[in-house]
PLY file of the C-alpha trace (Angstrom):
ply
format ascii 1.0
element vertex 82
property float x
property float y
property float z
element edge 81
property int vertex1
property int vertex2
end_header
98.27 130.84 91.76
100.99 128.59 93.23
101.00 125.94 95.46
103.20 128.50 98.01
100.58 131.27 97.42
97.64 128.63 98.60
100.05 127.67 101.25
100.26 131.10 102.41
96.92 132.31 101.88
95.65 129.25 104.81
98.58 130.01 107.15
96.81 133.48 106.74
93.37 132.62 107.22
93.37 129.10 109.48
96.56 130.25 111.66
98.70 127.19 110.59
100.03 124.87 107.79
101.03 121.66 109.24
98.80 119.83 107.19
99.76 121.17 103.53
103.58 120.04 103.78
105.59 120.48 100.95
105.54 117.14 99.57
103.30 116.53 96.64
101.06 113.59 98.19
99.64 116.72 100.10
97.92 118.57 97.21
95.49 115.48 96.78
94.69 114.56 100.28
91.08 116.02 102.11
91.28 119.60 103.41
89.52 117.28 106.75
92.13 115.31 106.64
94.67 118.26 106.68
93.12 120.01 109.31
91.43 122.69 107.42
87.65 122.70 108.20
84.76 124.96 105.85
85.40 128.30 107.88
88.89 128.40 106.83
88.32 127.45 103.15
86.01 130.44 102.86
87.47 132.81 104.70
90.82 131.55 101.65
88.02 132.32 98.99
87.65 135.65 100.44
91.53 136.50 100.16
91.77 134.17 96.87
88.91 137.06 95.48
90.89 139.72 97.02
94.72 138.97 95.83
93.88 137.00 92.82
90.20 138.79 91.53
88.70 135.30 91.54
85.32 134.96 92.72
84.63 131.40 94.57
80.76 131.05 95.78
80.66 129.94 99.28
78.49 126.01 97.31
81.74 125.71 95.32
84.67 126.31 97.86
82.58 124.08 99.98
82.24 121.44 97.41
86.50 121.63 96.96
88.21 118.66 98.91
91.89 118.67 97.76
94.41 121.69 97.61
94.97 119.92 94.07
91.45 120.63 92.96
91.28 124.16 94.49
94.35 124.72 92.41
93.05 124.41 89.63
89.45 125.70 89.93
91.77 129.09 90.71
93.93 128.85 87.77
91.37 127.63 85.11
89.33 130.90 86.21
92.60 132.69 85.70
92.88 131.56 82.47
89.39 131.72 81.02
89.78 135.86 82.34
92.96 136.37 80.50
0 1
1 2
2 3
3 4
4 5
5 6
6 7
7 8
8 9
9 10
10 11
11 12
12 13
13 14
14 15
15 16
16 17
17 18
18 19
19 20
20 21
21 22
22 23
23 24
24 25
25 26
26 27
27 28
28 29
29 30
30 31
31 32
32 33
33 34
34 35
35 36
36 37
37 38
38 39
39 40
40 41
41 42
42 43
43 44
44 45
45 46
46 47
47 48
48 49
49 50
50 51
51 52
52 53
53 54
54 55
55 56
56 57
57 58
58 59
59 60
60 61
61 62
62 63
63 64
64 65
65 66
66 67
67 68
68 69
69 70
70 71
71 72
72 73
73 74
74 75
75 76
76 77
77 78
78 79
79 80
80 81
């Protein structure tokens, strides 16, 4: 998963993406701080599942505070599965 599929995914699922501009000091700063609360990270699980085939529990997307860090959570599943 790319940083423009995550992009795309919350645009989908929060209704905007002001907070994850494309400069790279955004992948490490708080999904707070970026505007994206709980409700939107799950509901991004849910299409992350769907799209991708990764499962996220609701205690671990919760637990995920960067775009960085749900990066890679994604893309080390996709590896262990391949």
């Amino acid at each position: 998963m790319t940083l423009d599929d995550l992009r795309r995914i919350l645009r989908e699922c929060a209704g905007f993406d002001e907070g994850l501009a494309d400069d790279a000091a955004a992948l490490d700063a708080a999904f707070e701080d970026l505007g994206y609360d709980s409700l939107a990270l799950m509901e991004s699980a849910a299409r992350i599942q769907k799209e991708f085939g990764v499962v996220i529990p609701d205690d671990e997307i919760t637990e995920v505070e960067t775009p960085r860090a749900l990066l890679g959570l994604v893309n080390g599943s996709l590896t262990a599965a391949a």
